[in-house]
C-alpha positions in Angstrom: 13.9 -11.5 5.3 10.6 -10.6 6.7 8.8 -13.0 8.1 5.1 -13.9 9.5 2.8 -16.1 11.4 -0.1 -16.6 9.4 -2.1 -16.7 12.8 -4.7 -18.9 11.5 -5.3 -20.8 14.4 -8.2 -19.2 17.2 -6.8 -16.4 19.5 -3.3 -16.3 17.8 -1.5 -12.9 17.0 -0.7 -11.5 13.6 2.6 -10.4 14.1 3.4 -8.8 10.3 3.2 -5.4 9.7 0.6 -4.2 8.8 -0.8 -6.5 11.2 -2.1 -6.6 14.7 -4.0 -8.8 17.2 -7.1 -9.9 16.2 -10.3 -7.6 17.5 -13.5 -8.5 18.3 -16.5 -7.6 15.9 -20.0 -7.9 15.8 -22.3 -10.9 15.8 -23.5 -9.9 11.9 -20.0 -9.4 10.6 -18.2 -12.5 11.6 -19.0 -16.2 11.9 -21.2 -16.9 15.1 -19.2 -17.7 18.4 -18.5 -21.3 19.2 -16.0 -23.9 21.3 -13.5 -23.5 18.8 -12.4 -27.0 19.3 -11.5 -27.3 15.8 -7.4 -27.5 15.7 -5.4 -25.7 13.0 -1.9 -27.5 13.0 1.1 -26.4 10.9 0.7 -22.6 10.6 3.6 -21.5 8.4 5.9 -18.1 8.5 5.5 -16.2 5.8 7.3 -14.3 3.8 7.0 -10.7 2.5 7.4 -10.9 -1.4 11.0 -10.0 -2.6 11.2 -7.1 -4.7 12.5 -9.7 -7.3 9.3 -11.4 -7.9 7.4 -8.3 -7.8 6.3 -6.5 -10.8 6.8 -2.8 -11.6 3.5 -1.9 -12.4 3.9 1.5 -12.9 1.9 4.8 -11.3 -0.7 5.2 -14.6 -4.0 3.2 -15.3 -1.6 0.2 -16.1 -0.9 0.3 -12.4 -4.5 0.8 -11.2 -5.6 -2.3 -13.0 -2.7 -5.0 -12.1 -3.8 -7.6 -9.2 -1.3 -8.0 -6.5 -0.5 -11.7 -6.4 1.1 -13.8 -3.8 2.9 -17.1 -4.1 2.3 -20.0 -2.0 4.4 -19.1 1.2 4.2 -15.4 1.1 2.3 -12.4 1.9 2.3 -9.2 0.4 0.5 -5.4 0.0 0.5 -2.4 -1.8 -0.8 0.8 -1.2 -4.7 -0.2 -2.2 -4.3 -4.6 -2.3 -3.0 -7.0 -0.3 -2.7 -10.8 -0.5 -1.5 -13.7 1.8 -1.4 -17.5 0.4 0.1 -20.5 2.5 -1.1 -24.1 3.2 -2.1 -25.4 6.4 -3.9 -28.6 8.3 -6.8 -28.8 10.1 -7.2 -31.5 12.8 -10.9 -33.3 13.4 -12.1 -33.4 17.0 -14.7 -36.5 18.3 -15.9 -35.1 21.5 -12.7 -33.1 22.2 -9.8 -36.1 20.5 -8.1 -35.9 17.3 -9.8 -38.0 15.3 -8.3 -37.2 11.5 -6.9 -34.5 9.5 -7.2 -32.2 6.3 -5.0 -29.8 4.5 -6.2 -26.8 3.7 -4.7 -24.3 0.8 -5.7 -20.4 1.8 -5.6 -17.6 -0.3 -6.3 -14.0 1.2 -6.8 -10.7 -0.7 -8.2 -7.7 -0.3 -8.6 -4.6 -2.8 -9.5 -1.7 -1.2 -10.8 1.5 -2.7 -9.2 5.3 -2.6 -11.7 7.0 -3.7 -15.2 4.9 -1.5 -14.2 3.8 1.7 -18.1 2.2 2.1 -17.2 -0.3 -0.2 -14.1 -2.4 -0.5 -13.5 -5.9 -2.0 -12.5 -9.2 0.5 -11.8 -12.6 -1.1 -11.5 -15.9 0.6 -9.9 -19.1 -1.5 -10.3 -22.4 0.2 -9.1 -25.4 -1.1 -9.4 -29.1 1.0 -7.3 -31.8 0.1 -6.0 -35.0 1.7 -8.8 -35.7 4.3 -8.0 -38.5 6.6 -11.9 -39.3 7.5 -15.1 -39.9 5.4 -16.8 -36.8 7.1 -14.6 -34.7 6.1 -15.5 -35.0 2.9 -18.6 -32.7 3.7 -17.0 -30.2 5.6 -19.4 -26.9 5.7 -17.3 -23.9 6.0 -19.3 -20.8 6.8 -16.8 -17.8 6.5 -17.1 -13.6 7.6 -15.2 -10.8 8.1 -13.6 -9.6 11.6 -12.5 -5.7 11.8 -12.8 -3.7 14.7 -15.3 -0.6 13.1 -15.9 -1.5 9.8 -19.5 -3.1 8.0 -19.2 -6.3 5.9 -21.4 -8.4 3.8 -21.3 -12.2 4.8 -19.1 -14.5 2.6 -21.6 -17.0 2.9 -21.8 -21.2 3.6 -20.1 -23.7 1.3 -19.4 -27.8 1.4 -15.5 -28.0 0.6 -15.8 -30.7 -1.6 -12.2 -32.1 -1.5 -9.7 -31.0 -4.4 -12.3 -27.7 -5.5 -11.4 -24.4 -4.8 -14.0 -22.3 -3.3 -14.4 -18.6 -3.1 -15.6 -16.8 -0.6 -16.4 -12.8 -1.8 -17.3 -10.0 0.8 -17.8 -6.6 0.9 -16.6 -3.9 3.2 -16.3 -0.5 4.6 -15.2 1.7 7.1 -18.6 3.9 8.0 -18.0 7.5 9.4 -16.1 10.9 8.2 -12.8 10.3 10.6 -9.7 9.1 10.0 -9.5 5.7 11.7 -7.3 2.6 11.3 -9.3 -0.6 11.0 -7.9 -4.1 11.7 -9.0 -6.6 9.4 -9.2 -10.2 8.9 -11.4 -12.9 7.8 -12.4 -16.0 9.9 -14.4 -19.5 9.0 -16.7 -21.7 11.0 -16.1 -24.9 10.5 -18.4 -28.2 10.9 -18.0 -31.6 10.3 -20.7 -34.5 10.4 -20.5 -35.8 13.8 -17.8 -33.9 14.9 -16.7 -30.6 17.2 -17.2 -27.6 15.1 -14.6 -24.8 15.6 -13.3 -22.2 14.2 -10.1 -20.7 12.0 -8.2 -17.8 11.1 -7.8 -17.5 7.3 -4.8 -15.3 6.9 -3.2 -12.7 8.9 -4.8 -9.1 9.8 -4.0 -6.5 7.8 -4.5 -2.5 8.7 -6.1 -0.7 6.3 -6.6 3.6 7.0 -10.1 5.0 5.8 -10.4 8.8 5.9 -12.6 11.9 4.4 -9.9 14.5 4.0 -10.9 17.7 1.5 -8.8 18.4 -1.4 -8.0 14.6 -1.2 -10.9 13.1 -3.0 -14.9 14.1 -2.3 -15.1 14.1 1.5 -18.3 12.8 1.0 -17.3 9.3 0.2 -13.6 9.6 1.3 -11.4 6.3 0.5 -8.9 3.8 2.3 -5.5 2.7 1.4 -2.8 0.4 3.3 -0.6 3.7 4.4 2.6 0.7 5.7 2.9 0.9 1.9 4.8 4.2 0.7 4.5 5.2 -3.0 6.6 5.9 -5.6 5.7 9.1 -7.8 7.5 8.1 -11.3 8.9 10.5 -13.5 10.6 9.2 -16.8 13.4 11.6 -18.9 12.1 10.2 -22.0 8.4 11.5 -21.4 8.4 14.8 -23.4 5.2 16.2 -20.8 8.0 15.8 -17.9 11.4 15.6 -19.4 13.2 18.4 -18.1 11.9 17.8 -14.2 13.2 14.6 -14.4 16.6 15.5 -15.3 16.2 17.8 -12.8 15.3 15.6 -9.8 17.7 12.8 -11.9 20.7 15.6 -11.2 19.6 16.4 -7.4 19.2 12.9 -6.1 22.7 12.2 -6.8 24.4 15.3 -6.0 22.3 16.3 -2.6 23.7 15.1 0.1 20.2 13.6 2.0 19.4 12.0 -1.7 16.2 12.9 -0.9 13.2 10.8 -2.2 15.7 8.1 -3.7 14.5 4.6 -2.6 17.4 2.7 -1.2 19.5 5.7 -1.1 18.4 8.5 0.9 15.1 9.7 2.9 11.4 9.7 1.6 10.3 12.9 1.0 7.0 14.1 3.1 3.9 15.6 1.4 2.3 18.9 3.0 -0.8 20.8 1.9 -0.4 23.5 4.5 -0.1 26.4 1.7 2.2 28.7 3.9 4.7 25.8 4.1 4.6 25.5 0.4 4.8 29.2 -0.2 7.9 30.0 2.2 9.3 27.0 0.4 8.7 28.6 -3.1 10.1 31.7 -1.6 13.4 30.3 -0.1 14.4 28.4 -3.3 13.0 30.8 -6.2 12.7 34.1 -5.1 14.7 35.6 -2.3 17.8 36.9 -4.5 17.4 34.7 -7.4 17.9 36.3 -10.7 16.8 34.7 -13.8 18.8 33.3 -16.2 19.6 35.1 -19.8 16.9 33.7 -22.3 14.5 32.7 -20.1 11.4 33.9 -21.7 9.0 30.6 -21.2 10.8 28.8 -18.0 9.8 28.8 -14.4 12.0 28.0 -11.5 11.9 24.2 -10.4 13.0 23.4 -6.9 13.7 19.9 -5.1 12.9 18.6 -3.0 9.7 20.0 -3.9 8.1 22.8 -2.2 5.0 20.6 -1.3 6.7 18.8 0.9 8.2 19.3 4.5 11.8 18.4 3.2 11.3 21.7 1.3 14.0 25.0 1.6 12.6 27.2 4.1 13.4 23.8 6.6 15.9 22.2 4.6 19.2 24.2 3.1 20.0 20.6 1.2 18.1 21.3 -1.8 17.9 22.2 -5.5 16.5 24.3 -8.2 16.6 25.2 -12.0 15.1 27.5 -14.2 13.2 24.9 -16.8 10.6 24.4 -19.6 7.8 26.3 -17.8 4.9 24.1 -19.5 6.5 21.0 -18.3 7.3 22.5 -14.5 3.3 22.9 -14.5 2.7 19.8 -15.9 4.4 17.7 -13.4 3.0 19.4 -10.5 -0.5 18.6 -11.8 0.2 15.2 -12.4 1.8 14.3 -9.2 -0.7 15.9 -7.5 -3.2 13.5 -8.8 -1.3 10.9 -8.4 -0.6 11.8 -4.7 -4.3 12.4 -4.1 -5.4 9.0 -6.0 -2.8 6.9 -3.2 -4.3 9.0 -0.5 -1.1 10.4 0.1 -2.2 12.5 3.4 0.0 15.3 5.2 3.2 14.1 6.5 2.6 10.9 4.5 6.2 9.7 3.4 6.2 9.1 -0.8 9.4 8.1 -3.0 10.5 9.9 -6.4 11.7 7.2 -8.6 13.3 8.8 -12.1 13.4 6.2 -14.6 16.5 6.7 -17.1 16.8 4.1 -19.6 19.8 2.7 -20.2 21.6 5.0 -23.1 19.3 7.8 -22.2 21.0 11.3 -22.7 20.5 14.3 -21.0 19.2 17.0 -24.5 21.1 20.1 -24.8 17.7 22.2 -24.3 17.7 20.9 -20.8 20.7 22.7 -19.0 22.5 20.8 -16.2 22.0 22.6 -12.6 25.0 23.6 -11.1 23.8 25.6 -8.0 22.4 24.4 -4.8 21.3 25.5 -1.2 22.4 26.5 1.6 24.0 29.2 -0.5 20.6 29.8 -2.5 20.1 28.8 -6.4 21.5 31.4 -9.0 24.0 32.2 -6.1 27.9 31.8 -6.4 29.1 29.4 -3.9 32.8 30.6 -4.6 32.0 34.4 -5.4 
Protein backbone atom coordinates (compact mmCIF):
# COMPACT_ATOMS: atom_id res chain seq x y z
CA UNK A 1 0.00 0.00 0.00
CA UNK A 2 1.21 3.35 -0.86
CA UNK A 3 1.94 5.46 1.66
CA UNK A 4 2.72 9.31 2.49
CA UNK A 5 3.87 11.95 4.88
CA UNK A 6 1.58 14.61 4.82
CA UNK A 7 4.64 16.93 5.36
CA UNK A 8 2.74 19.55 7.11
CA UNK A 9 5.17 20.58 9.41
CA UNK A 10 7.90 23.62 8.15
CA UNK A 11 10.77 22.40 5.94
CA UNK A 12 9.54 18.71 5.74
CA UNK A 13 9.54 16.74 2.45
CA UNK A 14 6.60 15.46 0.53
CA UNK A 15 7.57 12.13 -0.26
CA UNK A 16 4.26 10.85 -2.42
CA UNK A 17 4.28 10.84 -5.93
CA UNK A 18 3.40 13.26 -7.47
CA UNK A 19 5.10 14.97 -4.82
CA UNK A 20 8.37 16.74 -4.21
CA UNK A 21 10.24 18.95 -1.76
CA UNK A 22 8.77 21.99 -1.05
CA UNK A 23 10.13 25.22 -3.30
CA UNK A 24 10.39 28.53 -2.52
CA UNK A 25 7.86 31.20 -4.08
CA UNK A 26 7.34 34.63 -4.03
CA UNK A 27 6.61 37.12 -1.19
CA UNK A 28 2.86 37.75 -3.00
CA UNK A 29 2.01 34.11 -3.46
CA UNK A 30 2.62 32.57 -0.13
CA UNK A 31 2.10 33.63 3.54
CA UNK A 32 4.93 36.23 4.64
CA UNK A 33 8.16 34.64 6.14
CA UNK A 34 8.35 34.27 9.90
CA UNK A 35 10.18 32.12 13.00
CA UNK A 36 8.04 29.30 12.32
CA UNK A 37 8.04 28.45 15.89
CA UNK A 38 4.62 27.16 15.58
CA UNK A 39 4.93 23.13 16.12
CA UNK A 40 2.88 20.76 14.01
CA UNK A 41 2.82 17.36 16.02
CA UNK A 42 1.31 14.02 14.76
CA UNK A 43 1.74 14.22 10.92
CA UNK A 44 0.02 11.04 9.70
CA UNK A 45 1.08 8.67 6.55
CA UNK A 46 -1.30 8.62 4.10
CA UNK A 47 -2.68 6.46 2.02
CA UNK A 48 -3.29 6.44 -1.72
CA UNK A 49 -7.11 5.58 -2.22
CA UNK A 50 -7.73 1.87 -3.05
CA UNK A 51 -9.24 1.28 -6.31
CA UNK A 52 -12.11 -0.20 -4.08
CA UNK A 53 -13.41 3.00 -2.74
CA UNK A 54 -12.87 4.79 -5.94
CA UNK A 55 -15.60 5.46 -8.35
CA UNK A 56 -15.64 4.61 -12.06
CA UNK A 57 -16.57 7.78 -13.29
CA UNK A 58 -16.40 7.13 -16.75
CA UNK A 59 -14.47 9.18 -19.79
CA UNK A 60 -17.82 11.37 -20.95
CA UNK A 61 -19.28 14.66 -19.40
CA UNK A 62 -20.37 12.35 -16.38
CA UNK A 63 -16.69 12.01 -15.75
CA UNK A 64 -15.79 15.70 -16.31
CA UNK A 65 -18.25 16.79 -13.63
CA UNK A 66 -17.54 14.06 -10.63
CA UNK A 67 -15.32 15.68 -7.71
CA UNK A 68 -12.43 13.51 -6.58
CA UNK A 69 -12.99 12.88 -2.95
CA UNK A 70 -10.64 11.79 -0.29
CA UNK A 71 -11.37 10.11 3.01
CA UNK A 72 -9.96 11.11 6.26
CA UNK A 73 -6.46 9.27 6.11
CA UNK A 74 -5.87 9.27 2.37
CA UNK A 75 -4.72 11.10 -0.50
CA UNK A 76 -5.61 10.80 -3.91
CA UNK A 77 -5.45 12.36 -7.89
CA UNK A 78 -6.61 12.05 -11.10
CA UNK A 79 -5.60 13.22 -14.25
CA UNK A 80 -7.23 17.04 -13.70
CA UNK A 81 -8.02 16.77 -9.44
CA UNK A 82 -6.42 15.88 -6.56
CA UNK A 83 -7.29 15.74 -2.92
CA UNK A 84 -5.45 14.99 0.51
CA UNK A 85 -7.50 14.85 3.99
CA UNK A 86 -5.89 13.84 7.37
CA UNK A 87 -5.96 15.23 10.91
CA UNK A 88 -3.16 16.63 12.72
CA UNK A 89 -2.15 18.89 16.12
CA UNK A 90 -0.66 21.92 16.40
CA UNK A 91 1.35 22.74 19.53
CA UNK A 92 1.20 26.65 21.16
CA UNK A 93 4.58 28.17 21.77
CA UNK A 94 5.06 31.13 24.87
CA UNK A 95 8.35 32.56 23.97
CA UNK A 96 9.73 29.41 22.41
CA UNK A 97 7.80 26.51 25.27
CA UNK A 98 4.82 24.43 24.53
CA UNK A 99 2.36 26.00 26.11
CA UNK A 100 -1.08 23.97 24.74
CA UNK A 101 -2.33 22.22 21.85
CA UNK A 102 -5.09 22.07 19.07
CA UNK A 103 -6.19 19.57 16.51
CA UNK A 104 -6.57 20.52 13.31
CA UNK A 105 -8.73 18.58 10.42
CA UNK A 106 -7.13 19.52 6.79
CA UNK A 107 -8.61 18.99 3.60
CA UNK A 108 -6.57 19.71 0.30
CA UNK A 109 -7.92 19.83 -3.28
CA UNK A 110 -7.07 21.12 -6.32
CA UNK A 111 -9.04 21.02 -9.76
CA UNK A 112 -6.97 21.93 -12.43
CA UNK A 113 -7.97 22.93 -15.89
CA UNK A 114 -6.99 21.19 -19.46
CA UNK A 115 -8.04 23.45 -21.60
CA UNK A 116 -6.62 27.28 -19.39
CA UNK A 117 -3.62 26.71 -17.62
CA UNK A 118 -3.92 30.64 -16.25
CA UNK A 119 -6.57 29.66 -14.19
CA UNK A 120 -6.89 26.67 -11.88
CA UNK A 121 -8.93 26.04 -8.75
CA UNK A 122 -7.07 25.47 -4.95
CA UNK A 123 -9.21 24.76 -1.82
CA UNK A 124 -8.10 24.85 1.66
CA UNK A 125 -10.61 23.21 4.60
CA UNK A 126 -9.51 23.93 8.10
CA UNK A 127 -11.24 22.73 10.93
CA UNK A 128 -9.98 23.48 14.91
CA UNK A 129 -11.10 21.44 17.47
CA UNK A 130 -10.01 20.44 21.04
CA UNK A 131 -7.83 23.61 21.98
CA UNK A 132 -6.11 23.23 25.22
CA UNK A 133 -5.72 27.17 25.84
CA UNK A 134 -8.26 30.15 25.82
CA UNK A 135 -6.20 31.90 22.98
CA UNK A 136 -6.54 29.49 20.93
CA UNK A 137 -9.83 30.00 20.57
CA UNK A 138 -8.89 33.10 18.23
CA UNK A 139 -6.43 31.61 16.24
CA UNK A 140 -6.01 33.78 12.83
CA UNK A 141 -4.89 31.62 10.11
CA UNK A 142 -3.71 33.57 7.07
CA UNK A 143 -3.21 30.93 4.21
CA UNK A 144 -1.35 31.15 0.28
CA UNK A 145 -0.18 29.12 -2.18
CA UNK A 146 3.60 27.90 -2.63
CA UNK A 147 4.66 26.64 -6.31
CA UNK A 148 7.84 27.16 -7.79
CA UNK A 149 6.58 29.35 -11.29
CA UNK A 150 3.13 29.55 -11.06
CA UNK A 151 0.71 32.97 -10.09
CA UNK A 152 -1.93 32.63 -7.30
CA UNK A 153 -4.58 34.64 -5.76
CA UNK A 154 -4.32 34.85 -1.83
CA UNK A 155 -6.69 32.54 0.10
CA UNK A 156 -7.11 35.20 2.53
CA UNK A 157 -7.18 35.74 6.70
CA UNK A 158 -9.80 33.86 8.90
CA UNK A 159 -10.35 33.39 12.97
CA UNK A 160 -10.73 29.44 13.34
CA UNK A 161 -13.42 29.57 15.57
CA UNK A 162 -13.22 26.13 17.15
CA UNK A 163 -15.63 23.26 15.71
CA UNK A 164 -16.35 25.57 12.17
CA UNK A 165 -14.92 24.52 9.04
CA UNK A 166 -13.30 27.21 7.11
CA UNK A 167 -12.48 27.40 3.54
CA UNK A 168 -9.88 28.79 2.08
CA UNK A 169 -10.39 29.29 -2.12
CA UNK A 170 -7.36 30.29 -4.50
CA UNK A 171 -6.72 30.66 -7.82
CA UNK A 172 -3.80 29.58 -9.94
CA UNK A 173 -1.83 29.36 -13.05
CA UNK A 174 1.19 28.42 -14.67
CA UNK A 175 2.06 31.80 -16.94
CA UNK A 176 4.16 31.11 -20.09
CA UNK A 177 3.91 29.00 -23.52
CA UNK A 178 6.48 26.04 -22.33
CA UNK A 179 5.97 22.96 -21.03
CA UNK A 180 6.96 23.10 -17.38
CA UNK A 181 6.27 21.05 -14.25
CA UNK A 182 5.19 23.15 -11.30
CA UNK A 183 5.33 22.03 -7.61
CA UNK A 184 2.51 22.95 -5.68
CA UNK A 185 1.38 23.28 -2.26
CA UNK A 186 -0.52 25.40 0.11
CA UNK A 187 0.92 26.83 3.39
CA UNK A 188 -0.80 28.88 6.54
CA UNK A 189 0.46 31.51 8.86
CA UNK A 190 -0.56 31.00 12.04
CA UNK A 191 -1.07 33.47 15.11
CA UNK A 192 -2.22 33.21 18.44
CA UNK A 193 -2.95 36.05 21.07
CA UNK A 194 0.18 36.30 22.93
CA UNK A 195 1.86 33.64 21.47
CA UNK A 196 4.83 32.64 18.74
CA UNK A 197 3.33 32.80 15.42
CA UNK A 198 4.58 30.14 12.96
CA UNK A 199 3.82 28.54 10.22
CA UNK A 200 2.31 25.02 8.52
CA UNK A 201 2.17 22.93 5.67
CA UNK A 202 -1.46 22.00 4.72
CA UNK A 203 -1.17 18.95 2.76
CA UNK A 204 1.50 17.44 0.64
CA UNK A 205 2.87 18.97 -2.81
CA UNK A 206 1.48 17.79 -5.68
CA UNK A 207 3.04 18.20 -9.45
CA UNK A 208 0.94 19.37 -11.84
CA UNK A 209 2.37 19.76 -15.94
CA UNK A 210 1.10 22.98 -17.78
CA UNK A 211 1.77 23.18 -21.47
CA UNK A 212 0.67 24.98 -24.93
CA UNK A 213 1.09 22.12 -27.36
CA UNK A 214 -0.83 22.74 -31.03
CA UNK A 215 -3.34 20.22 -32.10
CA UNK A 216 -3.80 19.67 -28.32
CA UNK A 217 -6.10 22.42 -27.39
CA UNK A 218 -5.69 26.43 -28.49
CA UNK A 219 -1.95 27.06 -27.86
CA UNK A 220 -3.07 30.23 -26.92
CA UNK A 221 -4.36 29.32 -23.46
CA UNK A 222 -2.89 25.77 -23.30
CA UNK A 223 -4.06 23.59 -20.10
CA UNK A 224 -2.44 21.45 -17.08
CA UNK A 225 -3.19 18.08 -15.94
CA UNK A 226 -1.48 15.70 -13.17
CA UNK A 227 0.47 13.55 -16.10
CA UNK A 228 1.49 10.68 -12.66
CA UNK A 229 -2.21 9.92 -13.56
CA UNK A 230 -2.54 7.69 -16.85
CA UNK A 231 -5.95 7.51 -18.48
CA UNK A 232 -8.20 5.09 -19.55
CA UNK A 233 -9.80 5.55 -23.08
CA UNK A 234 -13.23 3.48 -22.62
CA UNK A 235 -14.78 1.63 -25.33
CA UNK A 236 -18.09 -0.33 -24.50
CA UNK A 237 -19.37 -3.45 -27.01
CA UNK A 238 -22.85 -2.50 -26.29
CA UNK A 239 -22.40 1.21 -27.74
CA UNK A 240 -23.70 0.76 -31.33
CA UNK A 241 -21.28 4.23 -32.47
CA UNK A 242 -18.19 1.76 -31.39
CA UNK A 243 -19.33 -1.73 -31.15
CA UNK A 244 -17.34 -3.47 -33.55
CA UNK A 245 -13.77 -1.73 -32.41
CA UNK A 246 -14.46 -2.91 -29.22
CA UNK A 247 -14.84 -6.44 -30.04
CA UNK A 248 -11.99 -5.88 -31.86
CA UNK A 249 -9.58 -4.47 -29.21
CA UNK A 250 -11.86 -6.97 -26.60
CA UNK A 251 -10.33 -10.00 -29.03
CA UNK A 252 -6.61 -8.56 -29.23
CA UNK A 253 -6.03 -7.78 -25.61
CA UNK A 254 -6.48 -11.32 -24.79
CA UNK A 255 -4.99 -13.06 -27.59
CA UNK A 256 -1.67 -10.61 -28.13
CA UNK A 257 0.88 -11.68 -26.34
CA UNK A 258 2.07 -7.88 -24.74
CA UNK A 259 -1.92 -7.41 -23.91
CA UNK A 260 -1.29 -4.22 -24.92
CA UNK A 261 -3.26 -1.33 -23.27
CA UNK A 262 -4.93 -3.84 -20.72
CA UNK A 263 -4.67 -2.37 -17.17
CA UNK A 264 -3.35 -4.99 -14.78
CA UNK A 265 -2.47 -7.17 -17.64
CA UNK A 266 -0.10 -6.00 -20.06
CA UNK A 267 1.75 -2.54 -21.10
CA UNK A 268 0.10 0.98 -21.66
CA UNK A 269 -0.07 1.85 -24.97
CA UNK A 270 1.94 5.26 -25.95
CA UNK A 271 0.24 8.10 -27.95
CA UNK A 272 2.23 9.69 -31.04
CA UNK A 273 1.11 12.59 -33.32
CA UNK A 274 4.21 12.30 -35.50
CA UNK A 275 2.03 11.61 -38.77
CA UNK A 276 4.93 9.44 -40.49
CA UNK A 277 4.85 7.10 -37.44
CA UNK A 278 1.10 6.74 -37.79
CA UNK A 279 1.22 6.38 -41.55
CA UNK A 280 4.06 3.53 -41.64
CA UNK A 281 1.93 2.09 -38.92
CA UNK A 282 -1.31 2.21 -41.19
CA UNK A 283 0.95 0.80 -43.83
CA UNK A 284 2.42 -2.22 -42.03
CA UNK A 285 -0.95 -3.53 -40.60
CA UNK A 286 -3.39 -2.60 -43.59
CA UNK A 287 -1.80 -2.33 -46.71
CA UNK A 288 1.46 -4.04 -47.50
CA UNK A 289 -0.13 -7.41 -48.92
CA UNK A 290 -3.41 -7.28 -47.38
CA UNK A 291 -6.28 -8.23 -49.43
CA UNK A 292 -9.75 -7.42 -48.58
CA UNK A 293 -12.11 -9.59 -47.48
CA UNK A 294 -15.19 -10.92 -49.83
CA UNK A 295 -18.25 -8.44 -49.04
CA UNK A 296 -16.51 -5.77 -47.82
CA UNK A 297 -18.22 -2.90 -49.55
CA UNK A 298 -18.56 -0.29 -46.37
CA UNK A 299 -15.61 -1.63 -43.97
CA UNK A 300 -12.17 -0.26 -43.39
CA UNK A 301 -9.24 -2.02 -41.85
CA UNK A 302 -8.89 -1.58 -37.93
CA UNK A 303 -5.53 -2.33 -36.44
CA UNK A 304 -4.35 -2.58 -32.67
CA UNK A 305 -2.62 -1.49 -31.09
CA UNK A 306 -3.52 1.49 -32.85
CA UNK A 307 -1.57 3.11 -35.41
CA UNK A 308 -1.42 6.42 -33.28
CA UNK A 309 0.57 5.09 -31.02
CA UNK A 310 4.34 3.96 -30.74
CA UNK A 311 3.28 0.37 -29.86
CA UNK A 312 1.99 0.41 -33.47
CA UNK A 313 3.20 -2.36 -36.48
CA UNK A 314 5.89 -0.78 -38.29
CA UNK A 315 7.75 -1.10 -34.39
CA UNK A 316 5.80 -3.73 -33.00
CA UNK A 317 5.11 -7.34 -35.07
CA UNK A 318 2.58 -8.10 -31.76
CA UNK A 319 -0.38 -6.60 -33.16
CA UNK A 320 -3.88 -6.94 -34.70
CA UNK A 321 -6.19 -5.97 -37.38
CA UNK A 322 -9.82 -6.55 -38.91
CA UNK A 323 -11.70 -5.41 -41.65
CA UNK A 324 -14.83 -3.71 -39.71
CA UNK A 325 -18.00 -1.44 -39.94
CA UNK A 326 -16.20 1.44 -41.64
CA UNK A 327 -18.48 4.22 -40.00
CA UNK A 328 -17.76 2.98 -36.67
CA UNK A 329 -13.74 2.51 -37.34
CA UNK A 330 -13.99 6.47 -38.05
CA UNK A 331 -16.08 7.06 -35.33
CA UNK A 332 -13.80 5.75 -32.68
CA UNK A 333 -10.86 7.42 -33.91
CA UNK A 334 -12.62 10.74 -33.60
CA UNK A 335 -13.75 10.20 -30.31
CA UNK A 336 -10.67 9.03 -28.72
CA UNK A 337 -8.92 11.60 -30.19
CA UNK A 338 -10.92 14.02 -28.24
CA UNK A 339 -10.83 12.37 -25.52
CA UNK A 340 -6.96 12.08 -25.66
CA UNK A 341 -6.68 15.80 -26.42
CA UNK A 342 -9.29 16.84 -23.47
CA UNK A 343 -6.63 14.69 -20.74
CA UNK A 344 -3.70 16.39 -22.46
CA UNK A 345 -2.58 13.17 -23.41
CA UNK A 346 0.94 14.55 -24.95
CA UNK A 347 3.45 12.47 -27.27
CA UNK A 348 4.79 9.46 -25.67
CA UNK A 349 2.23 10.01 -22.86
CA UNK A 350 1.27 6.34 -21.69
CA UNK A 351 -2.88 5.92 -21.86
CA UNK A 352 -4.96 2.51 -21.05
CA UNK A 353 -7.76 0.90 -23.30
CA UNK A 354 -10.35 -0.34 -20.94
CA UNK A 355 -13.30 -2.47 -23.06
CA UNK A 356 -16.21 -2.73 -20.91
CA UNK A 357 -18.23 -6.08 -21.72
CA UNK A 358 -21.15 -6.51 -19.59
CA UNK A 359 -21.68 -9.53 -18.12
CA UNK A 360 -23.91 -11.76 -20.74
CA UNK A 361 -22.76 -9.52 -23.46
CA UNK A 362 -22.42 -11.46 -26.86
CA UNK A 363 -20.23 -10.88 -29.53
CA UNK A 364 -23.27 -10.17 -32.94
CA UNK A 365 -22.78 -12.24 -35.93
CA UNK A 366 -22.27 -8.90 -38.15
CA UNK A 367 -19.07 -8.44 -36.24
CA UNK A 368 -16.69 -11.25 -37.39
CA UNK A 369 -14.05 -12.61 -34.89
CA UNK A 370 -10.31 -11.84 -36.12
CA UNK A 371 -8.27 -14.72 -36.56
CA UNK A 372 -5.06 -13.22 -38.04
CA UNK A 373 -2.28 -11.42 -36.44
CA UNK A 374 1.35 -9.94 -36.93
CA UNK A 375 4.39 -10.73 -37.32
CA UNK A 376 2.95 -12.77 -40.29
CA UNK A 377 0.74 -9.62 -41.45
CA UNK A 378 -3.29 -9.56 -41.23
CA UNK A 379 -5.17 -11.32 -44.16
CA UNK A 380 -1.93 -13.53 -44.15
CA UNK A 381 -1.88 -17.45 -43.60
CA UNK A 382 0.25 -18.18 -40.68
CA UNK A 383 0.14 -22.06 -41.77
CA UNK A 384 0.00 -21.55 -45.63
Amino acid sequence: MTRVRAATAVGAAALMLPLAASIPASADQAPAEDTGRTIVSDTPELQRVPDSRRADTGTGEAAAAAVLDCPVGYYDFNRTQSCAHYDTSITFLLNGRPNGTAKVRVKATAELEPRNRYKWKQKVAVKLTNPTIPEAAAVSMTVGLRCNGCTSTPGGTKILFPGVTWTFDMEAGSPGRDKVIESVYPEATITAPRHDRGTMRLGPTFKPRCDSTARVTDARTGGCVYPQYTPSWKLDVTDNDVAAVAWHVDWAQRNLKGHWGKKGAGNPLHRTMDQAIQRENRREACVRGVPRPPNSGGQSCDEYPMAQTLEGASRNKDYSCQFLNARQNSKEGSLRKSYLNGQRVLENDAFWVDVVKPHGAVRPATVAEPSLMGPVGCGQDPNP
